[in-house]
N, C-alpha and C positions, 0 to 999 in steps of 0.2 A: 663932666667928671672924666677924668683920663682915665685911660685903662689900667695902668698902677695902682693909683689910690681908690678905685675899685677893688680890686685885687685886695688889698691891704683891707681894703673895710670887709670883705670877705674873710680874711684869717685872721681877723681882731674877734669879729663876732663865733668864727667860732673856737675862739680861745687859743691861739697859737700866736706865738712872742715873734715879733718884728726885728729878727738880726739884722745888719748890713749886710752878711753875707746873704741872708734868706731874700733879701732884695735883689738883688745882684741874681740871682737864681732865676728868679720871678722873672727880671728881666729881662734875661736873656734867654729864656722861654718864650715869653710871649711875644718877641720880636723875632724869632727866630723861624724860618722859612723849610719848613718842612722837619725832617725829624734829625734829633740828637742821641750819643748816646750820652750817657752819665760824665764819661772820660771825656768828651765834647764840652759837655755843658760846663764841668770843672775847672779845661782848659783855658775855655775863654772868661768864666769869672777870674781865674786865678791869675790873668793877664793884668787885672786891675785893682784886685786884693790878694798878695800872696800869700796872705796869713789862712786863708780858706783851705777846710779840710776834706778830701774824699766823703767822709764819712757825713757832712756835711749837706752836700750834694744829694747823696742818697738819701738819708731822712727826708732831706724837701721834698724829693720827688715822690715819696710814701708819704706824705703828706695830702699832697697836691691831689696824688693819682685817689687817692681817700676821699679827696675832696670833689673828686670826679674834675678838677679843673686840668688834668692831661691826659694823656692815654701813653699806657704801655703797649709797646708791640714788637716782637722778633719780628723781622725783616727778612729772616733766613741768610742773614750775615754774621749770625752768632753773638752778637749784639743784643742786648734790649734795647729798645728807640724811645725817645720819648717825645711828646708833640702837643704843644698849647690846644685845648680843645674849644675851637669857637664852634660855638653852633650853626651858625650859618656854612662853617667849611667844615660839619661832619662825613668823615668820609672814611672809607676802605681801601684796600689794595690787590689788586690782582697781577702776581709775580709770576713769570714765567721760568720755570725751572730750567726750562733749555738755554734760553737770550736774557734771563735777567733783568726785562723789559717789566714795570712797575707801571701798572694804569693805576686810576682812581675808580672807587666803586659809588654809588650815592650809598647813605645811610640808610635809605628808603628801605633796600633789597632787606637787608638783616633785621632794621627796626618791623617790618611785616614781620618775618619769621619769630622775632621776640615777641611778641603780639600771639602768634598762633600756640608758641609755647606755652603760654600763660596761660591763652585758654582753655588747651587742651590737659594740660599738667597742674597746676596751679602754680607753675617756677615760673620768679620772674627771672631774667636771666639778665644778666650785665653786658650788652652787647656795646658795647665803646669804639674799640679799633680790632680790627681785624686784617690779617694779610695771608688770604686766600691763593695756593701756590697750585697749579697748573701750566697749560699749554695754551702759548697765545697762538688768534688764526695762522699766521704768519707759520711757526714752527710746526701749526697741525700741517698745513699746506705742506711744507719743507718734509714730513714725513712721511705724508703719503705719495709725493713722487717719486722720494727716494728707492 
């Protein structure tokens, strides 16, 4: 089964109408290599149906993000991002406020910490994407010789 018509049998069942354009969306989500913003993702649907509306766009991705099938995340570019969620490539971000340098973090760190939450609190917490802004080695190095 491809990963479309997955997708698709995913928002059939849970009740959400199958536009061309909500395809086109889908698509270019899930083939898309790292993160988009909304204005991104519009761009290139609208390259191949110009009839597609902003507002369009946005619903899908209040859909999706509902459907836990993307994640939202400020990037610290002023932007919301948004990013097909495969489980096997759950991950985070650690941006450096100085350089701008973006590592990836494993899911492991925050998925523990949602864990200890619950235990201790009884919240479970939506821990999906995050992007963690700090100082990489690099920049702490560069400030303490300074």
């Amino acid at each position: 089964m491809s990963c479309e018509t997955e997708t698709v049998e995913v928002l059939r069942e849970a009740g959400h109408k199958l536009t061309p354009q909500r395809l086109m969306i889908l698509s270019a989500l899930r083939h898309a290599e790292g993160h988009y913003t909304a204005t991104e993702i519009y761009d290139q649907v609208r390259a191949e149906y110009p009839y597609v509306d902003i507002s369009t766009v946005y619903r899908t991705l209040g859909v999706l993000k509902e459907m836990r099938l993307v994640s939202e995340t400020n990037m610290g570019t002023g932007d919301t991002t948004y990013e097909w969620v495969r489980e096997h490539r759950r991950h985070h971000h650690l941006i450096c406020r100085d350089c701008d340098t973006v590592a990836s973090l494993d899911h492991q760190y925050l998925e523990d910490l949602g864990a200890e939450i619950l235990a201790e609190s009884g919240f479970k917490p939506d821990i999906d994407h995050f992007a963690i802004f700090g100082l990489c080695a690099t920049c702490q190095e560069r400030s303490r010789t300074a």
